[in-house]
C-alpha positions as CSV (number, residue, x, y, z in Angstrom):
1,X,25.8,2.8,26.6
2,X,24.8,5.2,29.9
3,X,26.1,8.1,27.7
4,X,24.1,6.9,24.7
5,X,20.9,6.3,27.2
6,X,21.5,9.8,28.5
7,X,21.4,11.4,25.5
8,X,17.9,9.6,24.3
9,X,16.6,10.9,27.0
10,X,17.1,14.2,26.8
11,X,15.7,13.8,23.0
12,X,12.9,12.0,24.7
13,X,12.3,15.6,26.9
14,X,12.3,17.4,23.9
15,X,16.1,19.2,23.6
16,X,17.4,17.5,20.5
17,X,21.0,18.7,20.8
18,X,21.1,18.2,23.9
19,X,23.9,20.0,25.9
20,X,26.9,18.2,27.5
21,X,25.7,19.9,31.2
22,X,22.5,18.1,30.5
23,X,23.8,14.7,29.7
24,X,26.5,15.2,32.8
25,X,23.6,16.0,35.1
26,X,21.3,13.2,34.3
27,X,23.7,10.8,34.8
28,X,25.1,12.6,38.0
29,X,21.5,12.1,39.2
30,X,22.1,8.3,39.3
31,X,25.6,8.2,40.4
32,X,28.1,8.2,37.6
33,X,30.6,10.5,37.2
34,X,30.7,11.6,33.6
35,X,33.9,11.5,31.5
36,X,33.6,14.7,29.1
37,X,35.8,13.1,26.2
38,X,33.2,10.2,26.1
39,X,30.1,13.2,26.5
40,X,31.7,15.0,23.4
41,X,32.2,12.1,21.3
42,X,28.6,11.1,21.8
43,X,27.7,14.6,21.0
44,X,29.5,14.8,17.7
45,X,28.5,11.7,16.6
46,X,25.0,12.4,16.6
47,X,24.7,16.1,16.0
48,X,22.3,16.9,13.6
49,X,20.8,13.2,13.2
50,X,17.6,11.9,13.1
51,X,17.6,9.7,16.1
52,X,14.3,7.9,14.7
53,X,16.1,7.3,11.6
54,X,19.2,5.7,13.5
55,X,16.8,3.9,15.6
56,X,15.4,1.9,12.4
57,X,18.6,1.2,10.9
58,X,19.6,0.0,14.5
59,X,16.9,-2.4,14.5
60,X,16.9,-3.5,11.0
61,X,20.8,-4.6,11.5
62,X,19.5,-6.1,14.7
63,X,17.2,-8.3,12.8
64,X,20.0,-9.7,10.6
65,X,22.0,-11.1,13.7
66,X,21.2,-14.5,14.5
67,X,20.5,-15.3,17.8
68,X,21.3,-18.9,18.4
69,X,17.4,-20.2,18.8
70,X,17.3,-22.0,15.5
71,X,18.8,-25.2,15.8
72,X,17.3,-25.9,19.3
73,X,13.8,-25.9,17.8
74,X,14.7,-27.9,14.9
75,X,16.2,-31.0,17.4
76,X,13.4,-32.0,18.6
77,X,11.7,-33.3,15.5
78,X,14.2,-35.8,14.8
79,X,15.1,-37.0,18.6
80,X,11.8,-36.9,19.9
81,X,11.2,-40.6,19.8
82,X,15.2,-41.4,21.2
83,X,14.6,-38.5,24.2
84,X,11.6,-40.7,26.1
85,X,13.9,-44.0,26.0
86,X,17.0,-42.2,27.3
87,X,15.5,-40.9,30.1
88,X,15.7,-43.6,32.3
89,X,19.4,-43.8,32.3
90,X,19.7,-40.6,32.8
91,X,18.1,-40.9,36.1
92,X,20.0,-43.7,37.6
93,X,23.5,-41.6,36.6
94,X,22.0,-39.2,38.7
95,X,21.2,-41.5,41.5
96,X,24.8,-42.7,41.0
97,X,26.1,-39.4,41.6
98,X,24.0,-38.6,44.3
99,X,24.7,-42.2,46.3
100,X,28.5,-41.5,45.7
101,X,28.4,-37.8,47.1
102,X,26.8,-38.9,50.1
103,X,29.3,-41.9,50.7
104,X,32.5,-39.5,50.4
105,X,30.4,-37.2,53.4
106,X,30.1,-40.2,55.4
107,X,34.3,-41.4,54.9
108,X,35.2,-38.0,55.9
109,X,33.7,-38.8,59.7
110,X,32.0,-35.1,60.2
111,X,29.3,-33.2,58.7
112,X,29.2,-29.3,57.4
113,X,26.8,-29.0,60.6
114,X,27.7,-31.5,63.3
């Protein structure tokens, strides 16, 4: 991804076959050493490409993915009325938990600070 960032912004300057000097010294300037095999594969893979154009087709792909946030918004329609009556349990199991916690610090006979 560094490689691929490097190389965008170098296009973003205005050299669109951008050099593998270039891409080396940009990322040089943050601290990575560059691999050249990895430099000249990004290179040859996008010589003489529209980057715009591989950009879109990037992002319409992107669009396709699903990204998990579906079937969280569709829960709450059907468990709204169920969610405000089990709340109440839920609080004493964590009362539970807390009570026990502190009654296994007090068997032990020392504290983390005493």
């Amino acid at each position: 991804m560094r490689y691929v960032a490097a190389y965008l912004l170098c296009a973003l300057g205005g050299n669109s076959s951008p050099s593998a000097a270039q891409i080396e010294k940009i990322l040089s300037s943050v601290g990575i050493e560059a691999e050249s095999d990895k430099i000249n594969k990004i290179i040859g893979e996008l010589k003489g490409k529209d980057l715009e154009e591989l950009i879109a087709e990037g992002s319409k792909k992107l669009a396709s993915v699903p990204s998990g946030g579906g079937a969280v918004a569709a829960a709450p329609a059907g468990g709204a009325a169920p969610a405000a009556g089990g709340a109440a349990p839920a609080e004493a199991k964590k009362e539970e938990k807390k009570d026990e916690s502190e009654e296994s610090d007090d068997d032990m006979g020392f504290g983390l600070f005493d």
